[in-house]
LUMBA-637001 format. One record per residue: residue in one letter; x, y, z of N, C-alpha, C in turn. Coordinates in steps of 0.1 Angstrom, whole numbers, plus 2048, in hexadecimal, padded with zeros to 3 digits. Example, Ala and Ser with C-alpha at 12.3 -4.5 7.8 and 13.67 -1.06 7.14 Angstrom:
2
A8847C784E87B7D384E8847DF84E;S8807EA8478897F584788180084F;
***
This chain:
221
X80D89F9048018A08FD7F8894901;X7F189790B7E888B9117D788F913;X7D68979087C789E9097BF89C8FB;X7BE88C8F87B88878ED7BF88C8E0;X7C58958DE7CB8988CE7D88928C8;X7DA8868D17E98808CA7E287A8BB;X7D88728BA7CE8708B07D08788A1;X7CD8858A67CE89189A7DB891894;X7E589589D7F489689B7FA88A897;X7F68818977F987388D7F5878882;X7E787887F7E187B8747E788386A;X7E788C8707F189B86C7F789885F;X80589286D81088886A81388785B;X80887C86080387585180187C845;X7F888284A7F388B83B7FF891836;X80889984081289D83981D89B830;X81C88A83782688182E81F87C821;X81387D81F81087781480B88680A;X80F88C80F80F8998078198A7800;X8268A48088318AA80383A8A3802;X8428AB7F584D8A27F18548977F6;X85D88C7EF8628837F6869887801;X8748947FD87E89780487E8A1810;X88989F81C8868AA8238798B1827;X86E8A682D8638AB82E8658B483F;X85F8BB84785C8BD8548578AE855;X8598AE86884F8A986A8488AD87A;X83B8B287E8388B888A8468B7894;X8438C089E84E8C48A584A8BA8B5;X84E8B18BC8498AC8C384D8AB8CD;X8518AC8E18568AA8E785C8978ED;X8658948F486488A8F285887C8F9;X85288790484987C90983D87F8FE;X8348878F58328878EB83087C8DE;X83E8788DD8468768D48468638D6;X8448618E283F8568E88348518E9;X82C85D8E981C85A8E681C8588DC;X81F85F8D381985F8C281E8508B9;X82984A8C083283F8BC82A8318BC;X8258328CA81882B8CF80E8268CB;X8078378C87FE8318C17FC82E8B1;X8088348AC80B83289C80B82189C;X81481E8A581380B8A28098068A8;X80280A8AC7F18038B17EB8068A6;X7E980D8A17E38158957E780D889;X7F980C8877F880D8748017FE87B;X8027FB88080A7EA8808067DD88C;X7FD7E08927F67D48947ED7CE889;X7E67C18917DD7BF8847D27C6888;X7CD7CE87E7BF7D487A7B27CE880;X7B07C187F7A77BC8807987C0878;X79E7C786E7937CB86678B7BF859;X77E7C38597777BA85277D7BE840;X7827B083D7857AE82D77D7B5829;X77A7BA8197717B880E76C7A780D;X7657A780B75779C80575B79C7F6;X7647947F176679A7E376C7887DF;X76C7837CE77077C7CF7817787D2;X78576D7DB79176A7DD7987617D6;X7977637CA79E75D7B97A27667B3;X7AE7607AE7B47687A27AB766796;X7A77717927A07787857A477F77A;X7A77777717AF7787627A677F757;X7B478B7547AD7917457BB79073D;X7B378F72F7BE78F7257BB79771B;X7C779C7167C77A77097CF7A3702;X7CC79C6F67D97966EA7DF78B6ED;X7EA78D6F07F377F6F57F9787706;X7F478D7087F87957187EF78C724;X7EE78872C7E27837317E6787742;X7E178F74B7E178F7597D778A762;X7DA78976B7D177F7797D5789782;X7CB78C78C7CB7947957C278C79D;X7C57917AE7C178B7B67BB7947C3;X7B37977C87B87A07D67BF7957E2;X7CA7A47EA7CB79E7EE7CD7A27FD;X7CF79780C7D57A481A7E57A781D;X7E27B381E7F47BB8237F97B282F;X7ED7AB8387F57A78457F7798840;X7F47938387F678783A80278382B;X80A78F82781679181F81E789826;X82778181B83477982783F788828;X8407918228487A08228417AB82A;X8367A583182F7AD83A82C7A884A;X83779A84B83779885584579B85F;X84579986D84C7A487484D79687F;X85979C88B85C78F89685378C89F;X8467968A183E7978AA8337908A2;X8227928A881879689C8137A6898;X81C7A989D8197B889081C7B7885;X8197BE87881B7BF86E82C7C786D;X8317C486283B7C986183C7D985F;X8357DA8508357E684A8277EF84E;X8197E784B80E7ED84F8047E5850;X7FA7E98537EB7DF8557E07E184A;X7D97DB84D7CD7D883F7C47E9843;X7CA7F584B7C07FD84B7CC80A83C;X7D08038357DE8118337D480E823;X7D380181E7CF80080B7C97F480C;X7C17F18007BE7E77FA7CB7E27F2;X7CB7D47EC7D87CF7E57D37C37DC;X7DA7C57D67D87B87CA7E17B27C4;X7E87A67C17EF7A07BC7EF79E7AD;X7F37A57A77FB7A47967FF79D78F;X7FD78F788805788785802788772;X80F78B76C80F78F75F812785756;X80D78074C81377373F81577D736;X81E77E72A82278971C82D785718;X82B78570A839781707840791703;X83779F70983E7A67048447AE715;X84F7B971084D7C27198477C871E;X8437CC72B8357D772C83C7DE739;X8347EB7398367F674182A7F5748;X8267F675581D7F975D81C80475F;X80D80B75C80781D75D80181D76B;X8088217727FF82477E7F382F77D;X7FA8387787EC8437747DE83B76D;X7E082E7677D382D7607D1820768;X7D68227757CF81077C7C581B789;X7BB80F78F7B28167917A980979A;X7A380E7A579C8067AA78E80E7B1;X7838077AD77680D7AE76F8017BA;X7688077C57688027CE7558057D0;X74E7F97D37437F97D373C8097CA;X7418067BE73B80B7B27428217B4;X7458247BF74582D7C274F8367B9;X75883F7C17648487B576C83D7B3;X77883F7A77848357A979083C7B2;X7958337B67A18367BE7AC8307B7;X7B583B7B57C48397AC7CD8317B5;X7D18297AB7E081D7B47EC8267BA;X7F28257C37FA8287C78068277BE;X81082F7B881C82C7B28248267B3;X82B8207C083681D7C78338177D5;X83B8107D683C8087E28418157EE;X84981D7EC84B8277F48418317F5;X8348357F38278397F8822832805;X82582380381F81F80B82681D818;X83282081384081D82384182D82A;X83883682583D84482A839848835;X83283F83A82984284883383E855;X83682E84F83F82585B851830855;X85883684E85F83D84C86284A854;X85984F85385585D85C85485B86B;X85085186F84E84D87885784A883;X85E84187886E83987A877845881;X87585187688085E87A87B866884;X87286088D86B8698928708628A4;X8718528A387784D8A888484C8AC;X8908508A08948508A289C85F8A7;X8978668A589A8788A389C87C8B5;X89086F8BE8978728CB89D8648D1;X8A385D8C88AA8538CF8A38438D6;X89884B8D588B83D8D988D82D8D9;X88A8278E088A8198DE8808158D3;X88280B8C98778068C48787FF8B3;X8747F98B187B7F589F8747F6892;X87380689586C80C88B87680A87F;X88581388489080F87A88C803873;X8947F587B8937EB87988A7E9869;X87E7EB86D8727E78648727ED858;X8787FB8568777FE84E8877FE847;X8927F684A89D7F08468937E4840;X88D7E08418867C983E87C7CE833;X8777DA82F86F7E28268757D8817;X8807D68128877CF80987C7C4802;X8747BF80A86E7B38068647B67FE;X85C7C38078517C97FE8547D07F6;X8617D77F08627E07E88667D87DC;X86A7CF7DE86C7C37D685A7BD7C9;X8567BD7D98497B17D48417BD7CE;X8407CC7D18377D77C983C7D37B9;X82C7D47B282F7D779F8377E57A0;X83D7E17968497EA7948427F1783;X8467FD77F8438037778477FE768;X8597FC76685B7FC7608627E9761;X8607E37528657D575185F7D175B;X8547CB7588477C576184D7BB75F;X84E7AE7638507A0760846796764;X84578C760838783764838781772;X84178577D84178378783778E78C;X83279878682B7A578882F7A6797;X8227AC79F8277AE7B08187B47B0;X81C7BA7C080F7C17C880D7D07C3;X8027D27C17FA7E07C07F27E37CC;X7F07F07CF7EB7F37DA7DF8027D7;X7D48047DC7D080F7DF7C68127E7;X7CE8207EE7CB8257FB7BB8297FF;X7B982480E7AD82180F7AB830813;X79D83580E797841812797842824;X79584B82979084E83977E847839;X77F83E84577483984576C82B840;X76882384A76C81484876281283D;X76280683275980782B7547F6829;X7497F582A7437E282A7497E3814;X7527DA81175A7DC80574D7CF800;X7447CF7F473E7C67EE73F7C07E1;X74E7CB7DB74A7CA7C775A7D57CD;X75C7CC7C176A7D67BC7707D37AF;X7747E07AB7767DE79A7827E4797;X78B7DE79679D7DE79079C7DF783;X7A67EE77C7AB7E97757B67EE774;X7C07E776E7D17E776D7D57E975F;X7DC7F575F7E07F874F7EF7F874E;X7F67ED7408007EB73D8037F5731;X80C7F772A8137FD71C81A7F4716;X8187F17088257E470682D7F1700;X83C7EF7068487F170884E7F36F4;X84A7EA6EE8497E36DF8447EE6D8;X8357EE6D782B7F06D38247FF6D5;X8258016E282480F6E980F80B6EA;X80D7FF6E67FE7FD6EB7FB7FB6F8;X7F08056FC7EC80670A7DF7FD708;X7E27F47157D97E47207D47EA72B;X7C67E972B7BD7EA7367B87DE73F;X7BC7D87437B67CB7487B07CE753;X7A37C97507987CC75D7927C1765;X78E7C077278D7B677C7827B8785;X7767B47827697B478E76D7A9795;X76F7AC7A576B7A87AF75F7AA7B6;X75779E7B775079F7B87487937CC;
***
């Protein structure tokens, strides 16, 4: 397949992974020289660096508090994660074209539950875009990929990278028993580059205690 559509068939790919169940998904049917193209340009695509232009947004942690709960959020970049680096300069897991991300950092003397359904990030004033639930949303691309690799025996350390995944799955906010250590939130950028000028976070806890639901909200600006 050397007649401009390896492009699509990534895409595809993609979409498909991020749209049926975890398990036992398909994935396209590919020959092996094929299979070599698509490999190619997946890591030009989703693991070099991007070289895409940041958001223009403030680069400070920006604190809200509710009661005795108090969070700091920060934005932040995927490539320049110490869990997002790799033996080359490619990125390990993915590049700054896969989400936006923000760093979480929680003070409470209570327990809290993190709602992903009620976190939310609004991007130059426009729809909101829902957080990603899990750190494995965001590894499903380099995963699929990985078995796609490896399905004809291929040279290459797709494996590899998604064995070193540990670090990020670690550093992702985790749902349940938030701890002041919080972690990374992520969400997925629409199709289509955008000059980012204003962004507005907000991240909702539950106290664990209490069963009181925390909105804590964050203009970047």
């Amino acid at each position: 397949m050397h007649n401009g559509s390896t492009s699509s068939w990534i895409w595809l790919a993609l979409f498909w992974g991020s749209c049926l169940p975890n398990a036992h998904r398909p994935i396209p049917s590919y020959g092996k020289a094929e299979s070599i193209e698509v490999l190619r340009e997946f890591r030009q695509h989703w693991l070099t660096p991007s070289r895409t232009a940041p958001p223009t947004v403030d680069e400070v942690a920006l604190v809200s508090t509710i009661g005795e709960t108090q969070v700091a959020a920060k934005f932040m970049l995927a490539e320049a994660a110490p869990w997002n680096q790799w033996e080359s300069s490619c990125c390990r897991l993915f590049n700054e074209r896969q989400a936006w991300w923000f760093e979480v950092r929680i003070s409470s003397p209570h327990r809290l539950t993190w709602l992903p359904e009620g976190t939310s990030l609004v991007v130059n004033d426009e729809l909101p875009i829902s957080a990603t639930p899990s750190a494995e949303v965001h590894l499903e691309p380099l995963l699929r990929f990985a078995l796609l690799q490896e399905s004809f025996g291929l040279s290459g350390d797709l494996v590899g990278r998604t064995r070193a995944a540990g670090a990020f799955r670690a550093a992702h906010l985790q749902r349940e028993n938030v701890d002041s250590e919080g972690g990374w939130l992520g969400f997925s950028k629409p199709d289509g580059g955008l000059h980012v000028t204003r962004m507005e976070l907000k991240v909702t806890f539950s106290d664990e205690n209490t069963g009181q639901i925390m909105h804590f909200q964050f203009t970047f600006n």
